[in-house]
C-alpha positions, 0 to 999 in steps of 0.5 A, a space after each residue: 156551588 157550581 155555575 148553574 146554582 150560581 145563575 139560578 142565585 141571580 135569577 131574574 124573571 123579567 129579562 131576557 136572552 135573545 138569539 137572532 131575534 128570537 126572545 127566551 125568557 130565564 125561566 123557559 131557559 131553565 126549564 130547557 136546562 132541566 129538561 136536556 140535564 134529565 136526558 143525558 143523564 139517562 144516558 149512562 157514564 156520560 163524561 164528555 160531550 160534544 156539541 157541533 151546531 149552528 143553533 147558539 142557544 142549544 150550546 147556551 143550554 148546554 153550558 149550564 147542563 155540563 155545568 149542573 152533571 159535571 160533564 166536559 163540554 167540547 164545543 165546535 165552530 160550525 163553519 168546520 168541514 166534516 173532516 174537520 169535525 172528524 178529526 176532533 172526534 176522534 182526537 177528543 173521544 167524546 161520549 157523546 156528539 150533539 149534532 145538527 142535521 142542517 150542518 152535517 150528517 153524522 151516523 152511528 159508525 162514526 165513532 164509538 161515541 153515543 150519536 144523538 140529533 139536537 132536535 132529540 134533546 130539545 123536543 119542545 113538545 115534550 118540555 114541561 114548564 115548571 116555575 123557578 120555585 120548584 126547580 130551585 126548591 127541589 135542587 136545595 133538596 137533592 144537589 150539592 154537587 161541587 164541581 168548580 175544579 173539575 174539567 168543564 169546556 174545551 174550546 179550540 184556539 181561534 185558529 182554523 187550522 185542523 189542528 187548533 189547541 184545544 183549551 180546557 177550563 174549569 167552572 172556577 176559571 171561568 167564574 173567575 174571569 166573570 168577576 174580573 170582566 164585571 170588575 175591570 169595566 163595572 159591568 152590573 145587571 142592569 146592563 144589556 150585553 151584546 154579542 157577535 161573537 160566536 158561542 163556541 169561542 172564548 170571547 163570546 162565552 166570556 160576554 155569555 157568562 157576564 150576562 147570564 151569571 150576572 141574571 141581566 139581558 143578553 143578546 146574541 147576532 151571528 152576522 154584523 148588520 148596522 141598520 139591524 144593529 140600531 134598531 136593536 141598541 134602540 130596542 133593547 137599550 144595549 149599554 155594553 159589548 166587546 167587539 173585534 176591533 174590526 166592528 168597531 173601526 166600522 162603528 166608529 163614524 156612527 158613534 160620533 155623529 149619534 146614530 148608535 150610542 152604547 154606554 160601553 164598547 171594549 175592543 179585543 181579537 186584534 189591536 185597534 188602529 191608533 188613529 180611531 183611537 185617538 178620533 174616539 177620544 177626542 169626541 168622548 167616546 166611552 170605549 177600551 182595548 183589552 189584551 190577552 188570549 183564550 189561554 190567559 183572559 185579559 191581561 191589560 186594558 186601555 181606557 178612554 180616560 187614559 193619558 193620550 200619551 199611552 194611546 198607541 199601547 194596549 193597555 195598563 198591565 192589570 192588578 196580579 198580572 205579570 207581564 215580562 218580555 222573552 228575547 230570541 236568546 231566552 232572557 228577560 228583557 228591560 223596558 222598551 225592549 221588544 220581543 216575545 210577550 210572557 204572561 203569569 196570571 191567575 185567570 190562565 187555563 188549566 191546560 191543553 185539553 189531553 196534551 201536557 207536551 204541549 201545555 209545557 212547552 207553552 211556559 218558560 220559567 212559569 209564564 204562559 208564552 203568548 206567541 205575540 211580539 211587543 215590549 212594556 214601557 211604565 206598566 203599559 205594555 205595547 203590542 207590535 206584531 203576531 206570529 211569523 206566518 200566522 193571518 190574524 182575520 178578524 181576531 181568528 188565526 188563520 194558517 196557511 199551510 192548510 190552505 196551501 195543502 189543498 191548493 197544492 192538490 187541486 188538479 191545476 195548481 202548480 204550487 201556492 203560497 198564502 199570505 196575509 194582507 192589511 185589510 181596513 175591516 179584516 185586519 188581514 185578509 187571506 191571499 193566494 199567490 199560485 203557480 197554475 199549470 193552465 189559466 182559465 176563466 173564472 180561477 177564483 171561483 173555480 178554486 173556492 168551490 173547490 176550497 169549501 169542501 175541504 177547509 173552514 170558510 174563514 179559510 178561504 182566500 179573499 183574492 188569488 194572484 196567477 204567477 209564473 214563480 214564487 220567490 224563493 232563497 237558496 234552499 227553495 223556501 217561498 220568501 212569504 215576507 217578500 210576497 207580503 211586501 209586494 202585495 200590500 204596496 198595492 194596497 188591494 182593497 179585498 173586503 170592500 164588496 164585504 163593507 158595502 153589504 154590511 154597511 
């Protein structure tokens, strides 16, 4: 059994997977599998492939092709620059990159990888549609390839740094943590699941595989757009999401007054404000809070039905999960106690993708270190903040040093520190203190342009501040807490042009 036979057992013709309003029915989806599959396979020695797109249904297909040849697929953000793209090119070593023209142009002599333009492999005019019968007939014939435990997706930690850690699964963990997900919110195929977050990430392939193995609807949205979003919840009759908590701090007055009505919503990236909570559940709204990372899955969950006295945690640490929390000293802490939260579960990755040094250093005693401060109290765990320097935007980790790394090498800064401030819909938003050596008109769109050929757009400041100095201690080290302060007591609104798009 692998993943693909597992979608092939739960195949349903009458339902659905739409991308951006573009409807694919399973069998054109399998047929599109098959046909990719007998291509690379042509291809010999394949073992690792990369793919960079802006096309999510191409990186749907090919999750089940790695699946069904055994391949390791290596998924990249398409918002990544081509330096970016390069580095993990040459980091991963890939047999194979899948690429998109509309996004970059990669030639031959990139690497010694096989260099293939999507369009090659999803030619539609030389796909040839079978039906499901034969394709499944000639599979029990032919396959029985086993490969839950071999290495399957690398998918890079949300940061957007060129150096984020890669993460590597296998088919057994994620069906694992398909199960889990179908268990802890009783999801069943009768319900439609929707996505906006991006495919190449692991929240949105933990909402891909939950519909696509359990042979249901699956809808996929790049961008948030709330007339849209009614439209399509009313079309196709949405009974089940995760969103960042972002999305749903933004939905929350529509679901109250009726405009939207989802059946389930679960909230996850960052924590959800206590406030819309408890304005949730006060109007009987069915929603959740999950915690955990792409390293270890889920590992608590708040629930509308939870006692309103828990409301302020992240939920109820779950069944064969251990939750313990480390001190600065390195021991175990009792209840209430802050600090560092561990984690054992048996939903964990394998490892970072080609660095055991770095997965070892991960663990202390067996538990997976998190990175994330907070303390348990009665089995419920309560998370307070994230890493020192770390801008959580929107569920993605965000680090300044590569933003100030180019900063500092723009012709007129001085120098930059970059921090993160309280945003109503982001969370945080980036900002940049600089020292410039001349102020002009138009700064901040001079230094964006500037920023956009060198890092992620995620990374790119919401607002800049012009300053004569930064502050700094004894030993010439920007004091970012003291910025932080100053700038979040005047409460700039940065995402409100943003929210009034959108909204």
């Amino acid at each position: 059994m692998n993943l693909y036979l597992f979608l092939l057992k739960n195949y349903d013709k009458k339902k659905k997977l739409i991308y951006n309003d573009k409807e694919y029915t399973y069998l054109y989806f399998i047929n599109l599998i098959e046909h990719a599959s007998k291509y690379l396979c042509k291809l010999n020695k394949l073992k690792k492939i990369l793919i960079i797109t802006d096309n999510p249904f191409y990186i749907s297909v090919l999750y089940f092709v790695a699946a069904r040849c055994g391949y390791t697929l290596i998924t990249l953000n398409k918002s990544l620059s081509k330096k970016q793209v390069l580095e993990q090119v040459n980091y991963s070593k890939p047999d194979c990159i899948i690429f998109s023209k509309k996004l970059l142009k990669i030639n031959k002599n990139t690497s010694k990888s096989i260099v293939l333009d999507e369009e090659k492999i999803f030619n539609k005019s030389e796909i040839k549609i079978d039906n499901f019968y034969n394709i499944k007939k000639n599979l029990d014939i032919k396959y029985k390839n086993n490969f839950l435990k071999k290495d399957y997706i690398v998918t890079f930690s949300s940061g957007t740094t060129f150096k984020p850690k890669p993460i590597l699964f296998t088919q057994e963990i994620k069906l694992k943590r398909y199960y889990h997900i179908k268990n802890l919110y009783n999801v069943t195929k009768k319900d439609n699941t929707l996505s906006f977050s991006p495919l190449d990430h692991s929240l949105g392939q933990r909402l891909f595989f939950l519909a696509t193995l359990s042979g249901s609807n699956f809808l996929y949205f790049d961008n948030y757009n709330f007339l849209n979003l009614r439209k399509k919840i009313k079309k196709y009759n949405i009974t089940f999401t995760i969103l960042p908590s972002n999305y749903l701090h933004m939905l929350k007055d529509h679901l109250i007054t009726k405009k939207i009505n989802i059946k389930k919503i679960v909230s996850a990236a960052s924590s959800l404000d206590s406030s819309d909570k408890e304005i949730l559940k006060e109007n009987n709204i069915r929603f959740y809070e999950m915690y955990g990372a792409s390293e270890i899955g889920t590992v608590s969950s708040l629930s509308f039905k939870s006692s309103k006295k828990y409301i302020n945690s992240v939920g109820k640490v779950l069944k064969n999960i251990k939750i313990k929390i480390l001190s600065e000293k390195k021991k175990f802490v009792k209840e209430k106690i802050p600090g560092q939260i561990l984690c054992k579960t048996p939903l964990k990755f394998k490892e970072y993708f080609n660095n055991k040094f770095l997965t070892k250093s991960n663990y202390f005693k067996g538990y997976f270190m998190t990175g994330d401060i907070g303390y348990l109290k009665r089995d419920h765990l309560y998370f307070l903040s994230r890493k020192k320097d770390v801008i959580i935007s929107s569920g993605i980790n965000i680090y300044p040093s590569d933003i100030e790394r180019e900063l500092n090498r723009h012709p007129n800064i001085k120098e930059s520190a970059v921090i993160g401030l309280k945003d109503i819909f982001f969370g945080e938003v980036v900002f940049a203190v600089c020292i410039v050596h001349k102020k002009k008109n138009d700064m901040q769109l001079n230094l964006n342009n500037y920023l956009l050929k060198k890092i992620s757009t995620k990374q790119i400041p919401l607002g800049y501040s012009f300053v004569k100095k930064l502050p700094k201690s004894i030993f010439g080290k920007v004091l970012k807490k003291q910025l932080k302060n100053e700038y979040d007591e005047k409460k700039l609104d940065l995402s409100k042009k943003i929210r009034l798009i959108l909204n």
